[in-house]
C-alpha positions as CSV (number, residue, x, y, z in Angstrom):
1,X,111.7,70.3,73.9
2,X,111.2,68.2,77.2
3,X,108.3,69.9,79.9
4,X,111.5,70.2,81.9
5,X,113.4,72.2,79.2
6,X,110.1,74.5,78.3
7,X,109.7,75.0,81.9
8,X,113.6,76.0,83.1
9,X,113.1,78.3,79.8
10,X,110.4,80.1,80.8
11,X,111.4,80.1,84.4
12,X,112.8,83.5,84.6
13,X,109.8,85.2,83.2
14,X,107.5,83.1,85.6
15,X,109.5,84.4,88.8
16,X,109.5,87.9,87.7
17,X,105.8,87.7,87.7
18,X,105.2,86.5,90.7
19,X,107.7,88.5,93.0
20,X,106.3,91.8,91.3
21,X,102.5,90.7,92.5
22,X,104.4,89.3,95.5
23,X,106.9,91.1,96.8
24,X,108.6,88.4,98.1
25,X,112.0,86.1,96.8
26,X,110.8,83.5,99.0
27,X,106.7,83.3,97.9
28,X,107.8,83.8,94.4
29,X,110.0,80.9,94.3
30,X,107.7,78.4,95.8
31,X,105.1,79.8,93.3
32,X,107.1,78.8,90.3
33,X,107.5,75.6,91.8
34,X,104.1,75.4,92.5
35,X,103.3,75.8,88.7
36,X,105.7,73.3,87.5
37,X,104.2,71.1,89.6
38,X,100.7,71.3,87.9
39,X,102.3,71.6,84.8
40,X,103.9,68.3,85.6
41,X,100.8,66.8,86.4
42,X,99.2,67.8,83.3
43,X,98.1,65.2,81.3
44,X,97.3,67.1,77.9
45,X,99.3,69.5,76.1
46,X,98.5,73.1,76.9
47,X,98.7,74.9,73.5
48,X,100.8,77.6,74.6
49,X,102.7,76.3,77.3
50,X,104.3,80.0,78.3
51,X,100.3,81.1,78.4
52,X,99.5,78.1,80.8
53,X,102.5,78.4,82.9
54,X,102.1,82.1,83.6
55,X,98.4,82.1,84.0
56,X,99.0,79.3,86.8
57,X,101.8,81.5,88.5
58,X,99.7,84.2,88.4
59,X,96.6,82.2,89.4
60,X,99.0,80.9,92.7
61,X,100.5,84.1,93.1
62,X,96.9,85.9,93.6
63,X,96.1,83.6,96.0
64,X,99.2,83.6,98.2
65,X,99.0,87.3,97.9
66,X,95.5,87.7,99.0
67,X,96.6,85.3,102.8
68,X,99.9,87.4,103.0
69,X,98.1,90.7,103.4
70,X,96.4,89.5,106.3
71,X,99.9,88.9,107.5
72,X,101.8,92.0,106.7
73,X,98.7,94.1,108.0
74,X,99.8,92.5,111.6
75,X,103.7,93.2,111.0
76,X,105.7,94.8,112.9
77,X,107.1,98.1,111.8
78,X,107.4,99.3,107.9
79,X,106.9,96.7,105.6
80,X,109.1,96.2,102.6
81,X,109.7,93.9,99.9
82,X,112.4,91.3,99.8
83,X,115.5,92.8,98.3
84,X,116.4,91.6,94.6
85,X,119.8,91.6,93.4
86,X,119.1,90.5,89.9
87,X,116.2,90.2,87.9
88,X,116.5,87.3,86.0
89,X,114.5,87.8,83.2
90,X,115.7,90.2,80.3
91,X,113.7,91.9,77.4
92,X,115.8,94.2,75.8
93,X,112.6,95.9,74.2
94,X,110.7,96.9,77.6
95,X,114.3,97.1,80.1
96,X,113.2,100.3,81.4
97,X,109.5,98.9,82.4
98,X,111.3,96.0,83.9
99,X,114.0,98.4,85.4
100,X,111.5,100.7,87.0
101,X,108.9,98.0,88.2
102,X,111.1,96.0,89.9
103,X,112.4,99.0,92.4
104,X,111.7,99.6,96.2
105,X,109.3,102.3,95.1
106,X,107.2,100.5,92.3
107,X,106.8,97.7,94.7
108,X,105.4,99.7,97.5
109,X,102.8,101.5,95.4
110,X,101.3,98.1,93.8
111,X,100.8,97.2,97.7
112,X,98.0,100.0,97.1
113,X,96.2,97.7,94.7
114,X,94.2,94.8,95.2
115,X,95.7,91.7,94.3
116,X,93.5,91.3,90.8
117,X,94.4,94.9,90.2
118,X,98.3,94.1,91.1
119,X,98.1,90.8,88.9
120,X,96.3,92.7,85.7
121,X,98.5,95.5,86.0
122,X,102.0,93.7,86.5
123,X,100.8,91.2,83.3
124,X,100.2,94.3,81.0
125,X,102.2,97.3,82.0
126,X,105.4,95.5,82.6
127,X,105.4,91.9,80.7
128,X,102.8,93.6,77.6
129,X,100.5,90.5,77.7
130,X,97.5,90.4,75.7
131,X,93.7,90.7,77.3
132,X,93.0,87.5,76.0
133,X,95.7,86.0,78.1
134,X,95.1,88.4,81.6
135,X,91.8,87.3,81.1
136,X,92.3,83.4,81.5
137,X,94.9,84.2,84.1
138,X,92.7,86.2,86.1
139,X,89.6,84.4,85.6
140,X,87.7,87.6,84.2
141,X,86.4,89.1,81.5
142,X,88.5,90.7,79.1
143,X,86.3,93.9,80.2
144,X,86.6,93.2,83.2
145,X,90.3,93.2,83.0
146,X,90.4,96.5,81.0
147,X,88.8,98.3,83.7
148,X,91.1,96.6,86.7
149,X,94.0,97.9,84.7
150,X,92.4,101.6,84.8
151,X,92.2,101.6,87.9
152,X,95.6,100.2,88.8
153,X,97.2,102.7,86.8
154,X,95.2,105.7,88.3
155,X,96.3,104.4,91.5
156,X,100.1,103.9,90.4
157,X,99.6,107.5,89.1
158,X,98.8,109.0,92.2
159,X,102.2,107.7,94.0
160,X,104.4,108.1,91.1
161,X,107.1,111.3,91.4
162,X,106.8,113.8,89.0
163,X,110.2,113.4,88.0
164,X,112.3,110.7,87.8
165,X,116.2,110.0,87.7
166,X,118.2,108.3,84.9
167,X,119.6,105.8,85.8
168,X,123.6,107.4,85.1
169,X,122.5,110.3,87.1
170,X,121.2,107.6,90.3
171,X,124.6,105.8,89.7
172,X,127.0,109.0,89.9
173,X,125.0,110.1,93.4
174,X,125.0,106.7,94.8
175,X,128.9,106.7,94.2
176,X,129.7,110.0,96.0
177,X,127.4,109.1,98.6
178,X,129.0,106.3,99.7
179,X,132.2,107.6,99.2
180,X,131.1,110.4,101.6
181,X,129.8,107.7,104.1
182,X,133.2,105.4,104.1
183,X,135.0,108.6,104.6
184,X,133.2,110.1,107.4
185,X,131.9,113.4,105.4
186,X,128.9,114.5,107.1
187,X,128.6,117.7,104.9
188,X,129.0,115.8,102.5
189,X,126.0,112.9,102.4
190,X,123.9,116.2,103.6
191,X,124.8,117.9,100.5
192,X,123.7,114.8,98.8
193,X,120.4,114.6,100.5
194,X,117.3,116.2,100.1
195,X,115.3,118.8,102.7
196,X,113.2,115.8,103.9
197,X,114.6,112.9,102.9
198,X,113.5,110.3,104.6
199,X,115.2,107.1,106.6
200,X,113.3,104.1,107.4
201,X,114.0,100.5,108.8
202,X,112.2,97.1,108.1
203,X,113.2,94.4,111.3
204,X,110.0,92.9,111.5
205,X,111.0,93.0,115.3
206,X,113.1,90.4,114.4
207,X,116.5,92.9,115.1
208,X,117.4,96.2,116.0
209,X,116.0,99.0,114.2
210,X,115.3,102.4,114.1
211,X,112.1,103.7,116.3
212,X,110.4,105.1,113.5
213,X,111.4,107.4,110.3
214,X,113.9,109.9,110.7
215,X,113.3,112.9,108.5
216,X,115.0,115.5,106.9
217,X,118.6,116.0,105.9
218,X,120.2,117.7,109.3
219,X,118.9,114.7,111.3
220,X,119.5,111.6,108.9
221,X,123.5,112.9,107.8
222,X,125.0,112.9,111.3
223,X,122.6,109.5,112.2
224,X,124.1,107.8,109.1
225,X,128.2,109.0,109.9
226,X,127.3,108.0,113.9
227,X,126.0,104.5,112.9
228,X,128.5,103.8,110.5
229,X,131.4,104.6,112.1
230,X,130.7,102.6,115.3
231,X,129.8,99.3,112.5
232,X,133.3,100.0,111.3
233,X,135.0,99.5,114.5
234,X,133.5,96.1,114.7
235,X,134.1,94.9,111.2
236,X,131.3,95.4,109.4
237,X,131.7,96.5,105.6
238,X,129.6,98.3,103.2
239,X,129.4,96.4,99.4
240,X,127.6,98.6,97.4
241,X,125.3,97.0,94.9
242,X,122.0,97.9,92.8
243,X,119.2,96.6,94.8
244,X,115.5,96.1,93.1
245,X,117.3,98.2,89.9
246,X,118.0,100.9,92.5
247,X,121.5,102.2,94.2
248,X,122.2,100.4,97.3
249,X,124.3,98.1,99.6
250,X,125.2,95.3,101.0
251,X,126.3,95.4,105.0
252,X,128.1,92.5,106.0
253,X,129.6,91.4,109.5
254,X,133.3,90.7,109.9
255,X,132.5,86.9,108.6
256,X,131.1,88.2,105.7
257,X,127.4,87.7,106.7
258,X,124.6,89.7,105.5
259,X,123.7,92.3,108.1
260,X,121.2,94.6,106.3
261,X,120.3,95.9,103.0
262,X,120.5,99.6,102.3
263,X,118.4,100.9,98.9
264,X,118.3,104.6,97.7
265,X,115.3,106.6,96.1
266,X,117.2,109.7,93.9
267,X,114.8,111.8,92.2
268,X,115.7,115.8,91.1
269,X,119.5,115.0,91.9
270,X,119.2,113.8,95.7
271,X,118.7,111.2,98.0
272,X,114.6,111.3,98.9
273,X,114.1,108.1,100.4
274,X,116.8,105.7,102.2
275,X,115.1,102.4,103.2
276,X,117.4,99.5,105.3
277,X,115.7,95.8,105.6
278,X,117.1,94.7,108.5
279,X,114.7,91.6,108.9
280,X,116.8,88.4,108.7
281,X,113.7,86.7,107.1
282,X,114.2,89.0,104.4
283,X,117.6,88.4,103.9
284,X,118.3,84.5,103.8
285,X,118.5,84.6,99.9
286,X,121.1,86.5,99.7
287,X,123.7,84.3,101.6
288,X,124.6,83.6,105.7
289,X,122.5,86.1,107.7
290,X,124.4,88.0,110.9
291,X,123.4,88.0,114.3
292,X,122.5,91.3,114.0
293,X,121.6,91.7,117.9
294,X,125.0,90.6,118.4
295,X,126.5,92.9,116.6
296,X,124.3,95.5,118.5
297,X,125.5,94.4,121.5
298,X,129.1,94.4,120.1
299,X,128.6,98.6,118.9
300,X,127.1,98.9,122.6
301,X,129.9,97.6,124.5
302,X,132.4,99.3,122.4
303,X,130.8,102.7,122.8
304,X,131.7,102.5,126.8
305,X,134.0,104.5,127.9
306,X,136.9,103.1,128.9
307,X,138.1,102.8,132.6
C-alpha cells in the first residue's frame, strides 16, 4: 500500500487514542494530522508503520495534553469531554473495553491520572498494546511503564461503580425516560431516577447554564419537565442518540442546530448522573451550533405573562 492508504487505514485506531488521552474531538483530530504529517516527512520506512504512527499520536497527544490542563484548570464551570457520537474504530474482540472507555464516566476518571499514566493506561487496558511498544511511545522503560499502569488502574479503581449496567438494561431506561420527558410525566422520570442523582452543566461561560449541580431526584424531575416544556414551545426537539457509548440526546433549535448534548450515567437500574454540554466550543463537530442565549432569551420572553 501507498503511506496514504497505510495511514487512512489506521486512521481510526490513531483517533481513538488520542481523544481517550485527550478528551477532545477537536485536539484529537489535529493530532492525527499531526502524525501523518511526520509520517509524511519520513524518509525511511518505519518497520511497523501502525507502531510508529501510534507511538507519534501518542507522543503528540501527551504533549497537547500536558498544555490543555493548564487550560481546563482555569475553565469555567464543570469540565467535560467533547461528546462522541461514534467511535470509529471497531475490534470485535475487546467492544466492551472500547464501549466502556470511551463513556462520559471513563473519561472523567483518566482526568485523575497524569498524562503518562493516561497514555500507558489507554495503550494497554483498552487497545492491548504490548510493553515493548508503550515503552517507545512513552519514552520509558518497559518497567517504568509497568508501574505507570499500576498506578493508573489503582486510580481508575477507586472511581469505578461497583456495579455497572448492561448495556440492554441502559437502553430500555433511557427509552422510558425520555418518553416520560416528551410527555410531561414528572412521576415518571423521578421513578426513573435515583435518591441523588445528580444534574450538571458544561457552558464554559460561553451560554446559559445551570448555577451549579442540582441533586437528588425531587429537585432534578420537576427542573427537567420545567425546562423542557418551555424549549418545546419555542421549537426545540429532543433526538435521542448514544453519546460516548452512553444513553443520551441531541437538542436541536427549530433550524435544526445543535443546542446541547444530554448523556446519561445508569447504574443499579436508575439514572445517577445526567451531564448536559452546553458549550458551543464543544459542540461544532457535530453540525451548525444554536444561539443558545437566544434561545434563552426566546424561553424568557415567552414565560411573561401575557397582558
Amino acid at each position: 500500500m501507498s503511506k496514504v492508504e497505510e495511514f487512512e487505514d489506521l486512521r481510526p485506531l490513531l483517533f481513538s487514542i488520542a481523544y481517550r488521552i485527550l478528551g477532545s474531538v477537536g485536539e484529537a483530530e489535529d493530532a492525527v494530522q499531526e502524525a501523518w504529517l511526520r509520517f509524511d516527512a519520513s524518509a525511511t520506512r518505519p518497520e511497523s508503520v501502525k507502531a510508529f504512527l501510534s507511538a507519534t499520536v501518542t507522543r503528540i497527544s501527551i504533549d497537547v495534553l500536558r498544555s490543555a490542563r493548564v487550560r481546563r484548570e482555569q475553565y469555567v464551570g464543570p469540565w467535560f469531554p467533547e461528546p462522541l457520537l461514534d467511535d470509529p474504530y471497531e475490534d470485535p474482540g475487546r467492544a466492551a473495553e472500547l464501549a466502556d472507555s470511551v463513556s462520559m464516566a471513563a473519561l472523567l476518571l483518566l482526568e485523575r491520572l497524569s498524562p503518562l499514566e493516561r497514555a500507558v493506561f489507554v495503550l494497554r487496558e483498552v487497545f492491548a498494546f504490548g510493553f515493548a511498544d508503550i515503552a517507545a511511545a512513552v519514552g520509558r522503560s518497559e518497567a517504568a511503564c509497568r508501574q505507570l499502569l499500576v498506578r493508573a488502574r489503582r486510580h481508575m479503581e477507586e472511581g469505578r461503580p461497583r456495579f455497572a449496567a448492561d448495556r440492554r438494561e441502559r437502553r430500555e431506561l433511557a427509552t422510558r425516560f425520555f418518553d416520560a420527558l416528551a410527555g410531561g410525566d414528572v412521576e415518571g422520570l423521578r421513578s426513573l431516577l435515583a435518591a441523588d442523582v445528580q444534574l450538571v452543566g458544561d457552558g464554559g461561560g460561553k451560554a446559559p447554564q445551570l448555577a451549579r449541580a442540582v441533586v437528588g431526584a425531587n429537585k432534578v424531575a420537576p427542573l427537567l419537565d420545567t425546562v423542557y416544556s418551555w424549549l418545546l414551545q419555542v421549537g426545540v426537539t429532543c433526538e435521542p442518540h448514544e453519546i460516548n457509548g452512553q444513553p443520551g440526546a441531541l437538542f436541536r433549535d427549530r433550524e435544526g442546530r445543535i443546542l446541547y448534548t444530554l448523556v446519561l450515567d445508569v447504574l443499579d437500574g436508575r439514572v445517577q448522573t445526567i451531564r448536559s454540554i452546553i458549550n458551543p466550543d464543544k459542540l461544532g463537530h457535530l453540525g451548525p451550533v444554536a444561539d443558545a442565549w437566544a434561545v434563552d432569551r426566546e424561553v424568557k420572553q415567552a414565560r411573561k405573562p401575557r397582558a
